[in-house]
N, C-alpha and C positions, 0 to 999 in steps of 0.2 A: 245325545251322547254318542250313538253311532256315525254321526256326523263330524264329531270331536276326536276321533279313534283313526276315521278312515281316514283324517286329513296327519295326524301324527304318524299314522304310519304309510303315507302317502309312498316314502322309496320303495318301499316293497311291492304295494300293491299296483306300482306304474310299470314293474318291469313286465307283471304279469298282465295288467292292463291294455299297455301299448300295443296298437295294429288296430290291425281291418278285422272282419271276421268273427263268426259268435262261435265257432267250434262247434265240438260236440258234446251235450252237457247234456249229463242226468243228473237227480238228484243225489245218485247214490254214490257218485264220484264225491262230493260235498262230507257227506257222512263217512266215506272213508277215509278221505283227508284229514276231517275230526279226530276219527278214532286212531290213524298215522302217526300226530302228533302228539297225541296223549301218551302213546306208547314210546315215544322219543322222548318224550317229559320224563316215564320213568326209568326208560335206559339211561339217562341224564343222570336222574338221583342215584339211582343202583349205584354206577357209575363214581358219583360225590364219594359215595360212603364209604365203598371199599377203597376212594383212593385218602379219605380222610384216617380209616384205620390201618392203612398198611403206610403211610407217607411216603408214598412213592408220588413222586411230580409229574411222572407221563400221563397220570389218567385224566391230568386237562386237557389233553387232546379230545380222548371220548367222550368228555364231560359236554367240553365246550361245541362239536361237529354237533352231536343230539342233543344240545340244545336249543341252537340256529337253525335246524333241520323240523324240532317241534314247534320254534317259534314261528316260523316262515308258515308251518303246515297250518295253526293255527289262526293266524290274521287273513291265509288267504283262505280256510273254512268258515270263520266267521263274520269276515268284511268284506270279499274280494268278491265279486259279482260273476254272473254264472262264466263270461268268457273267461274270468283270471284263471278258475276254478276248473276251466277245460283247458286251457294252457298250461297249467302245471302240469295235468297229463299228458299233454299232448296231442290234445285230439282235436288240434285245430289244422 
């Protein structure tokens, strides 16, 4: 199944994939990219709600940036291999 994941979401995980270099990776960098995204997931919903009860049309901008910004956090916490996962921070 994690074979079937990593290949569908292959454009994501090649941009942070690509290169030389293993960085620097702990685990705990992993775990807080989890918990990153999770919290972009609910600034995302937060987000929906107040723009579903107030019908103001701007809030798809916030809806839609912490969305992409959770989604991204989460494929490369949970599929991207320790370099993606030090390249997202930087610490290659």
């Amino acid at each position: 199944m994690k074979d079937l994941m990593r290949k569908l979401c292959s454009p994501v995980l090649n941009m942070f994939e690509a290169g030389d270099g293993q960085g620097e990776y702990r685990k705990s960098h992993r775990t807080i990219l989890l918990v990153l995204g999770g919290l972009c997931f609910v600034i995302a919903l937060v987000s929906l709600f107040f723009t579903l009860k107030t019908g103001e049309l701007a809030g798809i901008i916030p809806i839609s940036l912490f969305f992409i910004t959770g989604l991204v956090c989460e494929i490369v916490g949970l599929l991207g291999s320790n370099q993606a996962v030090a390249r997202i921070w930087k610490r290659d």
